[in-house]
C-alpha positions as a LaTeX table, in Angstrom:
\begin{tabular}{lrrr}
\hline
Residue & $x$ (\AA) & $y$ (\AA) & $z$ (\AA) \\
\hline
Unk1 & $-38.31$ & $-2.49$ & 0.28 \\
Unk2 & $-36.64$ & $-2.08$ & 3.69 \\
Unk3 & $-33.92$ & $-4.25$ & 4.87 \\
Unk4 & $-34.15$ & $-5.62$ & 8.34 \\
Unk5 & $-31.22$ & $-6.50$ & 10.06 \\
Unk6 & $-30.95$ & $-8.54$ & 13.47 \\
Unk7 & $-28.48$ & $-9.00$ & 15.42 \\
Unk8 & $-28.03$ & $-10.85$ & 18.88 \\
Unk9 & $-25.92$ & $-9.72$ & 21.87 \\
Unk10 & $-24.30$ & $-12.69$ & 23.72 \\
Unk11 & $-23.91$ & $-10.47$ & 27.18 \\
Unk12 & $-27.59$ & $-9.05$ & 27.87 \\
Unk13 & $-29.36$ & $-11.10$ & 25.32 \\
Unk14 & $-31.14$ & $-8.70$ & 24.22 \\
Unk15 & $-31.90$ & $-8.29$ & 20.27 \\
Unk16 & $-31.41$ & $-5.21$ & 18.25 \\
Unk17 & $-33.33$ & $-4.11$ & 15.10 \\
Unk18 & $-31.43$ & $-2.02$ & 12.56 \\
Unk19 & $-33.03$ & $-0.95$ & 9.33 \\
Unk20 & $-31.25$ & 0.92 & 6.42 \\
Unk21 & $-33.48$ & 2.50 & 3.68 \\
Unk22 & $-32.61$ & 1.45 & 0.33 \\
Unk23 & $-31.08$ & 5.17 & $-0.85$ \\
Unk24 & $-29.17$ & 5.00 & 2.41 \\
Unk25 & $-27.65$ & 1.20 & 1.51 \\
Unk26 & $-26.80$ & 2.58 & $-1.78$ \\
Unk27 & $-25.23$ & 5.50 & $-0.52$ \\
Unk28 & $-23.24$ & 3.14 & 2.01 \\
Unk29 & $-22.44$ & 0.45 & $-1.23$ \\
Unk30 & $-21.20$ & 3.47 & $-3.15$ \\
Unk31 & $-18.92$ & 5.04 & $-0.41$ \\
Unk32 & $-17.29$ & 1.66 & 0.20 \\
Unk33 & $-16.91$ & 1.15 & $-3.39$ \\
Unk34 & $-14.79$ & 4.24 & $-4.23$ \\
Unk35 & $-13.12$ & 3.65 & $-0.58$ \\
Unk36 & $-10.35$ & 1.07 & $-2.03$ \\
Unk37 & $-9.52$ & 3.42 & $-5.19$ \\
Unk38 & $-9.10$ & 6.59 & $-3.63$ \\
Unk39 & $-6.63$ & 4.48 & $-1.14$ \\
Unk40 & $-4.80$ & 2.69 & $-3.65$ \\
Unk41 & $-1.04$ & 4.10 & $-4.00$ \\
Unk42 & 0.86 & 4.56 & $-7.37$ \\
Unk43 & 3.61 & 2.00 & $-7.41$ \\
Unk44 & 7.47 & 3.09 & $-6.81$ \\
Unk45 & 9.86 & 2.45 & $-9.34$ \\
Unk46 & 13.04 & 1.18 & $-7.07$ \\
Unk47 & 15.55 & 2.10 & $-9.94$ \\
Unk48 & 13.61 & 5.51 & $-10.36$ \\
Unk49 & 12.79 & 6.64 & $-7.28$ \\
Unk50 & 14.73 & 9.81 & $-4.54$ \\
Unk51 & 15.08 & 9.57 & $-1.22$ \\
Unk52 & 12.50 & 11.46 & $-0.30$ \\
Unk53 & 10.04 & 9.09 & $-2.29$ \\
Unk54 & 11.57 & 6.28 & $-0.76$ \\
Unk55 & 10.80 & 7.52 & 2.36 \\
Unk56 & 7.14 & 7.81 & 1.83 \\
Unk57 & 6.96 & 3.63 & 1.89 \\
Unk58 & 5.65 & 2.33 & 4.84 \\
Unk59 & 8.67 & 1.51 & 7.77 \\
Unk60 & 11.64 & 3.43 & 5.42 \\
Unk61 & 13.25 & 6.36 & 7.19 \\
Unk62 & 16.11 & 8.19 & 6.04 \\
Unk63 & 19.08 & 5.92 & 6.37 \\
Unk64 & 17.04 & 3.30 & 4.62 \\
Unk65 & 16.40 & 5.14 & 1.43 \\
Unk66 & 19.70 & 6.18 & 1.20 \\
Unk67 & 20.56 & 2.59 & 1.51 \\
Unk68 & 18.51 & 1.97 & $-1.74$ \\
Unk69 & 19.75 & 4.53 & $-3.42$ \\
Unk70 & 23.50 & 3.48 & $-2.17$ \\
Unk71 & 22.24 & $-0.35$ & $-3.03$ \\
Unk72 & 20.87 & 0.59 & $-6.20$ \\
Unk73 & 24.18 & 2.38 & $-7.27$ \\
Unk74 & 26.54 & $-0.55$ & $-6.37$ \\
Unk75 & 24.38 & $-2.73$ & $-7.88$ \\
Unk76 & 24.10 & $-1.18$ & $-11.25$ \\
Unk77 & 20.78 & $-1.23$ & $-10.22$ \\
Unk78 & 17.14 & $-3.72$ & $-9.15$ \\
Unk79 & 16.71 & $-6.51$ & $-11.42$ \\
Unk80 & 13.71 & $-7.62$ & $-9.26$ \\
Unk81 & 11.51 & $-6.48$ & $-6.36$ \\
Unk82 & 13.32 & $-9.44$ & $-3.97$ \\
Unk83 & 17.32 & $-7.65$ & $-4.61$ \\
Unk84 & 15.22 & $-4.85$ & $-2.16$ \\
Unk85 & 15.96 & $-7.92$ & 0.99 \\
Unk86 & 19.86 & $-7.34$ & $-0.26$ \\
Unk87 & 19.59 & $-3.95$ & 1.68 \\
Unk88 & 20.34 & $-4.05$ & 5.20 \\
Unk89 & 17.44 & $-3.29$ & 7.35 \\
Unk90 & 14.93 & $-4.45$ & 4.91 \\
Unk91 & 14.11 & $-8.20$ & 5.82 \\
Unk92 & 11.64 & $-10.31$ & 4.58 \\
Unk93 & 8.46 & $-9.03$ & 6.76 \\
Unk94 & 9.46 & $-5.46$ & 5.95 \\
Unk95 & 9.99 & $-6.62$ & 2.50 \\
Unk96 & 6.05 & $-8.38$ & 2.15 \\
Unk97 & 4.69 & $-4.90$ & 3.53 \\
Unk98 & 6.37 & $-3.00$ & 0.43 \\
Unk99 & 5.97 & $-5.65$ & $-2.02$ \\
Unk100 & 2.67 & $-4.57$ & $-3.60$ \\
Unk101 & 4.00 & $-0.51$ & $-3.26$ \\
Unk102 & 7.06 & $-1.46$ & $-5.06$ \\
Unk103 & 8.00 & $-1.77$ & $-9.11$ \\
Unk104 & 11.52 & $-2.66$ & $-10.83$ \\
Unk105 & 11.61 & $-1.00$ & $-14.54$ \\
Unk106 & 14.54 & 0.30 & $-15.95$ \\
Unk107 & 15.91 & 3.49 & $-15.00$ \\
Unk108 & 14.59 & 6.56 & $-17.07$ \\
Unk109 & 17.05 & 8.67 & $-18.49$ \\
Unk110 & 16.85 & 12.43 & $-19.69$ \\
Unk111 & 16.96 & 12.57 & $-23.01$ \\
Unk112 & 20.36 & 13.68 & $-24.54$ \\
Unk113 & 22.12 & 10.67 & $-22.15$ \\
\hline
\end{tabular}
């Protein structure tokens, strides 16, 4: 069964046929399927995470992460996700952008500590 696809353009009114085999749609289905998992990024523990981790987030640079990390020292470290606004140059936009990259657990530590 062949899919037929039509599609009008506005500026020369002229129509254009597309047709997709059914292997090829599949194909297509299956490529966009595995497209959101292979760009899906592990989440960042705040109270966990170096500098140079940090600085993999989207908009952090340098003297941001060591921000956190100088934040997350004061602090005793993140309760929550939100204490990340507490650290200047992270504001609420820059904050929404990192939200879903971001986690707050408890600090590891090696054992014998």
């Amino acid at each position: 069964m062949m899919r037929t696809t039509i599609a009008t353009l506005a500026l020369c009114g002229a129509l254009v046929f597309m047709t997709a085999t059914p292997a090829a749609a599949q194909a297509s289905s299956a490529a966009a399927a595995a497209q959101p998992a292979a760009s899906t990024k592990p989440v960042l523990n705040l109270n966990a995470a170096t500098v140079d981790q940090l600085e993999t987030l989207p908009g952090i640079g340098r003297k941001t992460a060591e921000r956190i990390l100088e934040y997350r020292t004061k602090s005793g470290g993140f309760k929550r996700i939100e204490d990340l606004m507490n650290v200047k140059g992270i504001g609420e936009k820059s904050f929404l952008k990192l939200k879903p990259l971001i986690a707050v657990k408890a600090a590891e530590k090696a054992p014998g500590e």
